[in-house]
C-alpha positions as CSV (number, residue, x, y, z in Angstrom):
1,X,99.6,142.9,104.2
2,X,102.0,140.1,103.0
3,X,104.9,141.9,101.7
4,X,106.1,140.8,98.4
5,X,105.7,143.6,96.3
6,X,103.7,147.0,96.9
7,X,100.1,146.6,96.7
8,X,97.7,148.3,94.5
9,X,94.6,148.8,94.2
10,X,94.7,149.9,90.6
11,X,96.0,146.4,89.9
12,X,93.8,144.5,92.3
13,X,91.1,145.7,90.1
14,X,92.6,144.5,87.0
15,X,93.2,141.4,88.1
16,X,89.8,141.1,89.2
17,X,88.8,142.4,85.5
18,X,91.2,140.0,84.0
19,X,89.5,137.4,86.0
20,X,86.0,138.0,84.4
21,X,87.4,139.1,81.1
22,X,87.4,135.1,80.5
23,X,84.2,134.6,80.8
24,X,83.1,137.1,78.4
25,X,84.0,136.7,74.3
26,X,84.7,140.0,73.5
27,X,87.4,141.8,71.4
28,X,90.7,141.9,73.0
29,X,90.8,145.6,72.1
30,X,88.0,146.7,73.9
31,X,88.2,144.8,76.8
32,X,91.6,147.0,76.7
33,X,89.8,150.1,76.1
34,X,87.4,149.2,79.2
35,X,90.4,149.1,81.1
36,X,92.5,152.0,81.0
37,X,92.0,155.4,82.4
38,X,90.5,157.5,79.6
39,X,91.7,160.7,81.4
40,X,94.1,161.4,84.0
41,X,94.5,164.8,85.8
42,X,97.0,165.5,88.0
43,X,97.4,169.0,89.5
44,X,99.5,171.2,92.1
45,X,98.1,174.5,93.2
46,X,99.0,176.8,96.2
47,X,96.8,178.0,98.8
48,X,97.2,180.9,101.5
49,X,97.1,179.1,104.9
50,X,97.5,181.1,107.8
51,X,100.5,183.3,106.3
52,X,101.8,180.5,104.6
53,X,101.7,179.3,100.9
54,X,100.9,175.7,101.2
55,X,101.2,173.8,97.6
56,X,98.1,171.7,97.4
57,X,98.4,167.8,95.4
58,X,95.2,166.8,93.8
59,X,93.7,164.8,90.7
60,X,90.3,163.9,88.7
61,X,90.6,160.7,86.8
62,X,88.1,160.0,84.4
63,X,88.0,156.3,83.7
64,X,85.2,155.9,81.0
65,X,83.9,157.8,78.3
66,X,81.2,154.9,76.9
67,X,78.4,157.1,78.9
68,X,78.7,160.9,79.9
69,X,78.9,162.3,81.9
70,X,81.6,160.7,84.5
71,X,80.5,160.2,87.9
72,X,82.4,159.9,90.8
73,X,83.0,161.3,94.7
74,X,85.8,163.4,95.9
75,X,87.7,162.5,99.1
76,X,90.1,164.9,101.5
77,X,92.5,162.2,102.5
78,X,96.5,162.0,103.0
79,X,96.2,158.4,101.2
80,X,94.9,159.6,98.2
81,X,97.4,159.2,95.8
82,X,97.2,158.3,91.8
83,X,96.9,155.0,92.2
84,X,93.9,154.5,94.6
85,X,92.1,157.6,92.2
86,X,92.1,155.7,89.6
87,X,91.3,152.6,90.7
88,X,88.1,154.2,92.3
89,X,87.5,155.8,88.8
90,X,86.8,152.1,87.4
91,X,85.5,150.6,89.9
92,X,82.9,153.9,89.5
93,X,82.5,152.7,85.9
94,X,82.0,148.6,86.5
95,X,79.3,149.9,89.5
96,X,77.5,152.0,87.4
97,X,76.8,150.3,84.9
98,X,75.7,147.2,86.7
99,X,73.1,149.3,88.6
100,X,72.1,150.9,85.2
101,X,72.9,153.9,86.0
102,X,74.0,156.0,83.1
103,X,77.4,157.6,83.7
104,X,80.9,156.7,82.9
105,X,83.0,156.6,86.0
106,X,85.3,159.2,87.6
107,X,87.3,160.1,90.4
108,X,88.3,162.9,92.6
109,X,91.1,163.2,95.0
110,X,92.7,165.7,97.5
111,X,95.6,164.7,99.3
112,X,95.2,166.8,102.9
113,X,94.0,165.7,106.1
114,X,90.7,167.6,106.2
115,X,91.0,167.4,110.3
116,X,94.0,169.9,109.7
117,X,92.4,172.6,108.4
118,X,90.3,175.1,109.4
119,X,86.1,175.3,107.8
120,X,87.6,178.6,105.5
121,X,90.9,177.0,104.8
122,X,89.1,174.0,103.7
123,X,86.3,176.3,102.0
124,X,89.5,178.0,100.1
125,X,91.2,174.7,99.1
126,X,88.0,172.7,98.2
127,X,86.8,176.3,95.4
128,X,90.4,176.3,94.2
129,X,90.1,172.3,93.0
130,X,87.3,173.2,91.4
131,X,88.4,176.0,89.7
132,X,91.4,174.0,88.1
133,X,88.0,171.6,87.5
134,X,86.5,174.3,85.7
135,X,89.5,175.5,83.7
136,X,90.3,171.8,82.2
137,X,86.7,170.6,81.5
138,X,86.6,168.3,83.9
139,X,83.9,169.3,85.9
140,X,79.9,169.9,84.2
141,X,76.2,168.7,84.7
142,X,77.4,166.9,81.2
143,X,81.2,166.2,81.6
144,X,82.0,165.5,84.9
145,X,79.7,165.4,88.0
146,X,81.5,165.0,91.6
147,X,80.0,163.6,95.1
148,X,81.3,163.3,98.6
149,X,83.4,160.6,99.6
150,X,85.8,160.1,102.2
151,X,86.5,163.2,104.1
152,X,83.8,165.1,102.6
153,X,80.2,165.9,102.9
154,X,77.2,168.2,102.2
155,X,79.1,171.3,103.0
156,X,82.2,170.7,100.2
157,X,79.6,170.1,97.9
158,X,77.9,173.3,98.5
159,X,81.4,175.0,98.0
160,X,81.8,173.2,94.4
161,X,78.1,174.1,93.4
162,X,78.4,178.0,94.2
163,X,81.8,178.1,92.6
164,X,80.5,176.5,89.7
165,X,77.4,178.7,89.5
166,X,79.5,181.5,89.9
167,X,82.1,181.2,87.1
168,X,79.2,179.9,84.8
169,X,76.7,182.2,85.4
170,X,73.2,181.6,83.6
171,X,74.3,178.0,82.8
172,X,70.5,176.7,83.2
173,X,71.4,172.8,84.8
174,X,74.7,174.1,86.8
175,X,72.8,172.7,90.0
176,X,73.6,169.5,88.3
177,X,77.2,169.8,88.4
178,X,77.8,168.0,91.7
179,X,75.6,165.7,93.6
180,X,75.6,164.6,97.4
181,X,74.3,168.7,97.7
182,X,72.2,170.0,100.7
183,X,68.4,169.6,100.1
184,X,68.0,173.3,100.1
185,X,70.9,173.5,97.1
186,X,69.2,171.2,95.1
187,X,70.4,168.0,97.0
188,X,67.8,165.0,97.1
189,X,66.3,163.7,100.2
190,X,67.6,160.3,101.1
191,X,70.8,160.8,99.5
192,X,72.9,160.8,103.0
193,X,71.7,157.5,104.5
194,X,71.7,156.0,100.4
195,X,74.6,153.9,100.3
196,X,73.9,151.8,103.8
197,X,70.2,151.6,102.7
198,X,71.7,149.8,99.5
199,X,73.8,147.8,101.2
200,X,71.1,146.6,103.6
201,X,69.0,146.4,100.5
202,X,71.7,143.6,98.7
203,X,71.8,141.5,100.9
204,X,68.4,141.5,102.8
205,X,68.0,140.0,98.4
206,X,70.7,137.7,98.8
207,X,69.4,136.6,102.4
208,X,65.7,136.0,99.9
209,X,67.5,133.0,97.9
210,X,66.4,130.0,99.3
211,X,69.6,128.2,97.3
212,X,72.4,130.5,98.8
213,X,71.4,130.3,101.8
214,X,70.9,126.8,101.9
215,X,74.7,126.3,100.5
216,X,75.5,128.8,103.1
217,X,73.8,126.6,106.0
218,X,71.8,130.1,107.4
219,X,67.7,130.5,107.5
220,X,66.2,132.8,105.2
221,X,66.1,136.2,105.5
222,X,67.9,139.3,107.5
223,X,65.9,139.2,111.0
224,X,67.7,137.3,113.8
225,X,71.1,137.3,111.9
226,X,74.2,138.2,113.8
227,X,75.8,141.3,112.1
228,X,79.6,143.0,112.3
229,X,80.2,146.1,111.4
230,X,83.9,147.5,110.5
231,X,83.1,151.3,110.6
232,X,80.5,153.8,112.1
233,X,81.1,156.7,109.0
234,X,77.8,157.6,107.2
235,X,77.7,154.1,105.4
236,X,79.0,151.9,108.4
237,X,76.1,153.8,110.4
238,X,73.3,153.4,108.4
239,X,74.3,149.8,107.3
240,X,74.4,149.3,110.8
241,X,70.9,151.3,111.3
242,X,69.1,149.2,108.9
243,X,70.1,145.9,110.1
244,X,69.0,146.5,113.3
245,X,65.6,147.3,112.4
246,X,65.3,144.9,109.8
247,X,65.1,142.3,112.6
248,X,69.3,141.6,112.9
249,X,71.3,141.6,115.9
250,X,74.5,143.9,115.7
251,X,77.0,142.0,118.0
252,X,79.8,144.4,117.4
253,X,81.1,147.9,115.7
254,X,84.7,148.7,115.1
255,X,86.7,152.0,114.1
256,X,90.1,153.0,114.4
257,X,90.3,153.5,117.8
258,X,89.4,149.8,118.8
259,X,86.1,147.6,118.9
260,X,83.1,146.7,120.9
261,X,81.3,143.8,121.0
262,X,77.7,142.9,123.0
263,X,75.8,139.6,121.8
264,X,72.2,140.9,122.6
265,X,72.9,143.6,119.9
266,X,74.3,147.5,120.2
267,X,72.1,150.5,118.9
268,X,74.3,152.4,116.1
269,X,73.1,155.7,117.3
270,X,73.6,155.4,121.5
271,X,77.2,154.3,119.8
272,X,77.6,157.0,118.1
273,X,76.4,159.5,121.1
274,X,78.9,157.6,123.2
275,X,81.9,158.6,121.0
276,X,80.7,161.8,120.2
277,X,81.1,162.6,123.9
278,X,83.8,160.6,125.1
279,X,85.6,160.5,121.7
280,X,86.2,156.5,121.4
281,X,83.7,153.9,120.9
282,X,85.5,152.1,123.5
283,X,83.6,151.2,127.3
284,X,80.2,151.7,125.9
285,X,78.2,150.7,128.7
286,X,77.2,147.1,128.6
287,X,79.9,146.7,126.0
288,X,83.2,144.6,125.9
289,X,86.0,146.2,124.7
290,X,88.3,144.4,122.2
291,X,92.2,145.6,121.9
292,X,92.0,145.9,117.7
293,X,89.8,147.2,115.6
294,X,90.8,144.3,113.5
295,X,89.8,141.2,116.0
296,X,86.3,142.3,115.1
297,X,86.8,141.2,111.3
298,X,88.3,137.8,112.7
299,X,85.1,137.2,115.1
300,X,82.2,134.6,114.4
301,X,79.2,136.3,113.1
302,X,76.7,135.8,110.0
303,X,77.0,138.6,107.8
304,X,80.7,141.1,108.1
305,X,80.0,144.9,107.0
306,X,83.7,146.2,106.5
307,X,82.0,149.8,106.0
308,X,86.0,152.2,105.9
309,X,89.1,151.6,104.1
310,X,90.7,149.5,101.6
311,X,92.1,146.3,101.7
312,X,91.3,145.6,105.3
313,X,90.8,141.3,104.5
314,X,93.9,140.5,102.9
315,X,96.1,137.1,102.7
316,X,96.9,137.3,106.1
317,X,93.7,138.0,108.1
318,X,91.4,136.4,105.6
319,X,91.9,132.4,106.7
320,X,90.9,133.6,110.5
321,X,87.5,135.2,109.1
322,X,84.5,133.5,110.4
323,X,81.2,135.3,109.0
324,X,79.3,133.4,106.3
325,X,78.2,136.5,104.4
326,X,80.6,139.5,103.4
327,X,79.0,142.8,102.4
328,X,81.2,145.3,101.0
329,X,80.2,148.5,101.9
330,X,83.3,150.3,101.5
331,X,85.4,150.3,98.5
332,X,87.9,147.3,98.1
333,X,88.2,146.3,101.7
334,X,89.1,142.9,100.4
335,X,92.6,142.0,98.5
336,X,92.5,139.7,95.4
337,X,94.3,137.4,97.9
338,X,91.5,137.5,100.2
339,X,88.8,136.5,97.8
340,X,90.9,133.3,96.8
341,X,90.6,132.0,100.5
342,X,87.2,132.9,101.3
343,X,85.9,131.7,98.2
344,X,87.8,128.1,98.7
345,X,86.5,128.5,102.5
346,X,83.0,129.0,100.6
347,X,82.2,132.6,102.0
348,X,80.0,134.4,100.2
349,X,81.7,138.1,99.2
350,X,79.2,140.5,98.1
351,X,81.1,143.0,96.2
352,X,81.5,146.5,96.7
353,X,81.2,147.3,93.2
354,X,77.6,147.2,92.9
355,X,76.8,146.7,97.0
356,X,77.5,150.1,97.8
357,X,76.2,152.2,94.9
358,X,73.5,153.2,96.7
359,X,75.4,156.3,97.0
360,X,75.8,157.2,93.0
361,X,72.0,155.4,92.5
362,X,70.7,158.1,94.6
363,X,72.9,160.8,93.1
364,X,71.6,160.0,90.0
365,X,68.1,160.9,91.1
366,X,69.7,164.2,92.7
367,X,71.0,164.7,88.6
368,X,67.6,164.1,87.1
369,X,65.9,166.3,89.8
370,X,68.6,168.8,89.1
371,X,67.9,168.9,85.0
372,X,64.3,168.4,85.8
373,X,64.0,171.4,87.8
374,X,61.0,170.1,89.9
375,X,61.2,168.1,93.3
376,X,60.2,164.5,93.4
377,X,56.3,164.1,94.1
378,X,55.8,167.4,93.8
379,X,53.4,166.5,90.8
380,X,51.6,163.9,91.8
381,X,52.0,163.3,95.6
382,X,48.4,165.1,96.3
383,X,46.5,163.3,93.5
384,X,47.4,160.1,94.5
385,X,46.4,161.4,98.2
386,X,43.0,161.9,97.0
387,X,42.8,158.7,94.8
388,X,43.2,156.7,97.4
389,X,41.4,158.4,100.0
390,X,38.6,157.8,97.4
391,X,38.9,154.2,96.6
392,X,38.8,153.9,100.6
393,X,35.4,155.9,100.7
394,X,34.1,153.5,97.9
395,X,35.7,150.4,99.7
396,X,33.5,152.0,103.0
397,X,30.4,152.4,101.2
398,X,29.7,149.4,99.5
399,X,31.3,147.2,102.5
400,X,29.4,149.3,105.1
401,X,32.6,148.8,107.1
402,X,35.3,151.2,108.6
403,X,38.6,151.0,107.4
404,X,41.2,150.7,110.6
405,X,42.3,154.5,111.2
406,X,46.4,153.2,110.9
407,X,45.7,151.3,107.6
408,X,43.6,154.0,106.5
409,X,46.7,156.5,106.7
410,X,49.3,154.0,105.4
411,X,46.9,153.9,101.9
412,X,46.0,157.1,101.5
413,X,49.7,158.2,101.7
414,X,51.0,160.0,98.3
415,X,54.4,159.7,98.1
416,X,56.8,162.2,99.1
417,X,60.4,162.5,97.6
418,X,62.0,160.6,99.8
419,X,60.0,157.7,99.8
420,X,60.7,157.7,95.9
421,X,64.1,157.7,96.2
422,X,64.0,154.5,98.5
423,X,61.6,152.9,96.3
424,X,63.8,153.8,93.8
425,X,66.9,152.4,95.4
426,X,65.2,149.2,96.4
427,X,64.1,148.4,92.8
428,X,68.1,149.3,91.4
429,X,69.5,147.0,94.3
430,X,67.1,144.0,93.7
431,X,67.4,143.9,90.0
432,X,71.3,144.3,90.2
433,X,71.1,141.5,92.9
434,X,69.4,139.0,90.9
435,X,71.1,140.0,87.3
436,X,74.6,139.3,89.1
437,X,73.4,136.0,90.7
438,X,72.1,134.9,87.7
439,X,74.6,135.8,85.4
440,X,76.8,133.2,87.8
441,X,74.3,130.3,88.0
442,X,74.1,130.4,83.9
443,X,78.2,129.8,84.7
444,X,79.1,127.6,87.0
445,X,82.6,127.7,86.1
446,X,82.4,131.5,87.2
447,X,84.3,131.6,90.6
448,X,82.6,133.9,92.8
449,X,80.2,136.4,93.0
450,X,82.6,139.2,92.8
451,X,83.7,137.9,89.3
452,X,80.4,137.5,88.2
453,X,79.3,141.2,88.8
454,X,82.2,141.9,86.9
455,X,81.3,139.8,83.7
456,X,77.8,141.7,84.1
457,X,79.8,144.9,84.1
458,X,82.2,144.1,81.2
459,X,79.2,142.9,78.9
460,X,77.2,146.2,79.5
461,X,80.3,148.4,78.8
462,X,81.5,146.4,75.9
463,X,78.1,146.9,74.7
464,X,77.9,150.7,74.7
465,X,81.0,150.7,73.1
466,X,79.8,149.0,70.2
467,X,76.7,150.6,69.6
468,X,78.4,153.8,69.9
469,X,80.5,152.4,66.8
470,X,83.7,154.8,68.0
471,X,86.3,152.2,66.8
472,X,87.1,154.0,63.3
């Protein structure tokens, strides 16, 4: 990071919103409004650990009110701080709305290391945040609905949900408090693997645009392109997962501890198994080991997954970054620093800000299912069976020819819930796709894409708030 003046994120994401705002014509005040933090909790509680009383910091920020409820994860991290929270909490609200989902965005924070805790110490902190939650309003199926993040998963969702349930007893749609939930506690299937799916969704769209590509210099299409990935979390994996069997070659996977790289491809999940037993992704077999994590961001590649922290690219590292294509799968991994040199370099950023809300598209399903009180397909998964099955029978009769017995299964198949909630996903990343890309062709003097998914972002909001008519 150069070192000027103290970074942050909060203000990297208004610049980027500043940025936009130009391209946009309306009132001064509300792109204001759009911009600040609507609320901003910040809270201190103690917890019993071991035979210590440990004093706990945490926060919620709720960004936007223009849709409720607010929507946004919670992470267990010892950089969580005010700052970050709340620029999560509107970034939450820009990548919402683009993906027309309806919620305002939000933001949850604990600032531990979850790897210090015992499961019932963590169980013990992770019901007492949501009880302050409970206590203030900032946590309902209607107000306020959390996720995982960072640091946290199925289980600290479970914890939230059944404390929740427990101090709101009867409440008919508390299941839809919190999202990112085990499938057997109202979770949705698909939901883990939902945010690489999206990002390998994006940009398998943008790798569809004959013009990009061609300004670019790369063939259409995902297969045969050289992939880096920065991260092998849930997202980093499952990016990682659905590159390689979309027909891409994954030449190298970093984390903290260092990099690999192998240019006939690496399998995500032998990777994984690797560092599961040895504890390092380092000397996978058939792998090269690099020194830094970071000389896998600098290496030549097509398409650059940075899938962990923020503000990985910055000013210094961003002039040695060769890929073509950057997919943000984590949340600002590049500075605003960064996206002035790639974008005079004439690297194509996709931003993070609708690339990776796969994760809150899919928790929005998990929501509806929640209020809906009925699992996906459960309705009509057997009546389309026997439609089809059918139409095949017809097909045979009047053709006096057998339909192949692999084809035959592949069209008779009603949908199940998780092949919804893909097909769901696939639509909200496509349209979102092509709405940002053509918001930016109809402007040409509109910088880059990030920018441009912005103005899309800005205009939606802007419009809520002026239907809802709440400037008295």
């Amino acid at each position: 990071m150069s070192g000027h003046q103290e970074y942050s994120f909060f203000g990297a994401v208004e610049q980027s919103f500043d940025k936009a705002a130009k391209f946009t014509n309306w009132d001064l005040g509300i792109l204001e409004q759009i911009k600040q933090c609507n609320s901003v909790y910040r809270m201190h509680f103690p917890v019993k650990i071991g035979d210590k009383i440990e004093v706990i910091k945490a926060y919620r920020v709720q960004h936007s009110h223009h849709k409720t409820p607010c929507k946004g994860g919670i992470r267990f991290s010892t950089s969580v701080n005010l700052d970050e929270v709340m620029a999560l909490a509107a970034l939450m609200t820009y990548k919402c709305a683009i993906v027309n989902v309806p919620f305002g965005g939000a933001k949850g924070g604990i600032s531990i290391d979850p790897k210090k805790y015992t499961a019932y110490e963590l169980e013990k902190i992770t019901r007492r945040y949501t009880h302050e939650l409970i206590k203030k309003n900032f946590i309902g199926p209607g107000t306020d609905v959390p996720a995982p993040d960072y640091g946290t998963g199925e289980r600290e969702m479970a914890w939230i949900l059944d404390t929740y349930m427990s101090m709101k007893p009867g409440e008919i749609d508390a299941l839809g408090c919190v999202t990112g939930k085990p499938v057997t506690q109202g979770g949705v299937r698909g939901r883990r693997e939902a945010t690489g799916l999206g990002v390998f969704y994006g940009i398998r769209e943008v790798c569809a645009m004959p013009d990009i590509m061609q300004k670019l210099g790369l063939a259409m299409g995902v297969a045969g392109k050289s992939v880096v990935v920065q991260g092998l979390g849930n997202v980093g994996y499952h990016a990682a997962k659905y590159f390689r069997e979309g027909g891409a070659k994954v030449i190298a996977i970093a984390e903290y501890e260092g990099a690999i790289t192998n240019a006939a491809g690496l399998n995500e999940e032998e990777v994984f198994q690797h560092r599961k037993k040895t504890g390092s992704i380092l000397n996978f077999p058939g792998a090269t080991n690099l020194a830094s994590s970071n000389d896998a961001l600098e290496m030549a590649c097509d398409i650059l997954i940075p899938a962990a922290l923020e503000n990985v690219v910055n000013g210094d590292n961003a002039p040695r970054v060769k890929a073509k294509i950057i997919g943000e799968a984590a949340n600002g991994p590049l500075t605003p620093e960064a996206d002035e040199i790639l974008a005079a370099k004439g690297v194509l950023v996709v931003p993070d800000m609708y690339l990776n809300a796969g994760g809150v598209t899919v928790s929005y399903f998990e929501w509806l299912k929640n209020l809906s009180h009925v699992r996906y397909g459960r309705l009509e998964k057997r009546f389309t069976e026997n439609q089809n099955k059918d139409i095949i029978n017809q097909i045979e009769g009047l053709t006096g020819k057998k339909v192949d017995d692999n084809a035959k299964e592949k069209i008779e198949h009603g949908a199940d819930e998780v092949d919804l909630v893909y097909s769901g996903l696939e639509e909200t990343m496509i349209n979102a796709t092509r709405e940002i890309i053509d918001c930016w062709k109809k402007n040409p003097a509109i910088p880059d894409m990030r920018t441009a998914a912005y103005v899309v972002a800005i205009n939606k909001v802007a419009t809520s708030y002026n239907e809802l008519g709440i400037f008295p």
